[in-house]
N, C-alpha and C positions, 0 to 999 in steps of 0.2 A: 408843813415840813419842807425844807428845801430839795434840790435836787439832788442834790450827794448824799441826804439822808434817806430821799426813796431810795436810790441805787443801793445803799448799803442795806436796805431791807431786804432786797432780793437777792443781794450776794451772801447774806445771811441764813435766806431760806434754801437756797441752793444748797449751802454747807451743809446744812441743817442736814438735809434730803444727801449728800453724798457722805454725810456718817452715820445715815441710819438712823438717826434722831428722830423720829415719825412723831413722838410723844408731842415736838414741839410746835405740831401743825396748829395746833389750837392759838401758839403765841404769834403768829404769821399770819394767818390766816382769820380774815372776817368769819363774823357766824352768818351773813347773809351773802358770801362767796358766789359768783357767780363763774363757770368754769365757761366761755362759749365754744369753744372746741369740743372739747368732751361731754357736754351738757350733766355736769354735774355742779353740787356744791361742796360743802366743807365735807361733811360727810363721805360723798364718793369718789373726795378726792383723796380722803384717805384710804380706801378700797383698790383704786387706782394705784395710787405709789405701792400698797403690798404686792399687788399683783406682779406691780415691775418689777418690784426686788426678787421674787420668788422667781420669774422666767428671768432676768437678766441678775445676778446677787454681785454682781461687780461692777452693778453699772455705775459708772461716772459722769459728769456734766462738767466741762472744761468752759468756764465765762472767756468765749473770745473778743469781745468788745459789749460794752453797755452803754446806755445814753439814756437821757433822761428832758421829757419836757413836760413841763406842768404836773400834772399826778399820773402821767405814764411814763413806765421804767419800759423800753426794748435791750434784749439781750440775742446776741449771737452766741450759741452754744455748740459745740463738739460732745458728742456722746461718745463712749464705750460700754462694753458690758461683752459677755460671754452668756450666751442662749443654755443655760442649764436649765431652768421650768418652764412649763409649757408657756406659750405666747400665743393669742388666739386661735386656740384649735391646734395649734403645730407644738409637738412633740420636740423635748429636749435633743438640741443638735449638736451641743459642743462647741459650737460657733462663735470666733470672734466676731463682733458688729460694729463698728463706726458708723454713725451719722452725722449730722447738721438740723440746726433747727434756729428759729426765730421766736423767742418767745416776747407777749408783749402784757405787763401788769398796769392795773390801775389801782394806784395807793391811795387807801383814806385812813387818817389818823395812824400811819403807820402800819394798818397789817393791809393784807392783800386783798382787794376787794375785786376785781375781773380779771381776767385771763383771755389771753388770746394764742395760737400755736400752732404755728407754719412745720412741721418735724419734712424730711423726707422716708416716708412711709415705705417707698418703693423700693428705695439701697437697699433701709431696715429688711424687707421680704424676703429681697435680691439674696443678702446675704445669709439669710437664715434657711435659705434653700422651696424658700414658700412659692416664691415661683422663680420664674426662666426669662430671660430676655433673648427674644426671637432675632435671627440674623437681622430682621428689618431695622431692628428696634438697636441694634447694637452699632449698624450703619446710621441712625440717623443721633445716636447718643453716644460717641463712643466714652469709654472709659478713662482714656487717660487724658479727661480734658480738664 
């Protein structure tokens, strides 16, 4: 496949995943998926996305740039979502969330066969009240950088 065909695989799956289209993980996704972030496969990858929808149901994934070389897709992504079901252990907050993330796929024969995912974890907590950034930590991070 060329490169604009990987790319348009993942902008597809993305879609797919921001209209709730779960059903179509099977057409995206390998049946021998390898997740290495979240160490799952096709299966818990679908476990995975319910999960998100159920604690974020409005989440979004905004493709801020993509690129492609050989049979790896990188994408820069912008998240939203509002914190309504629980997210590990933490109780619905009401919270709007913004993130950033890095995802990176390896395409064969067109569906998704690895996964790789740099997210910032810490905003995500930050702002869903999970935890606190200590005066230290706010002097050496500030905010409006």
């Amino acid at each position: 496949m060329s490169l604009e065909e990987n790319k348009a695989v993942v902008r597809r799956f993305i879609e797919a995943y921001n209209n709730r289209n779960l059903g179509l993980i099977d057409d995206f996704v390998a049946p021998d998926y390898i997740d290495h972030t979240n160490r799952v496969g096709r299966e818990g990858l679908k476990q995975l996305f319910a999960m998100g929808l159920n604690a974020f149901p409005d989440w979004h994934e905004t493709v801020e740039d993509i690129t492609a070389e050989g049979d790896k897709v990188w994408v820069r992504l912008a998240y939203t979502g509002t914190h309504r079901g629980e997210f590990m252990g933490l109780a619905p907050t009401g919270k709007k969330i913004t993130s950033k993330a890095v995802d990176i796929y390896r395409i064969v024969n067109g569906k998704l066969a690895e996964y790789w995912n740099v997210t910032d974890n810490v905003n995500i907590l930050k702002q869903t009240g999970a935890i606190e950034i200590t005066e230290k930590g706010k002097k050496l991070f500030p905010e409006d950088v």
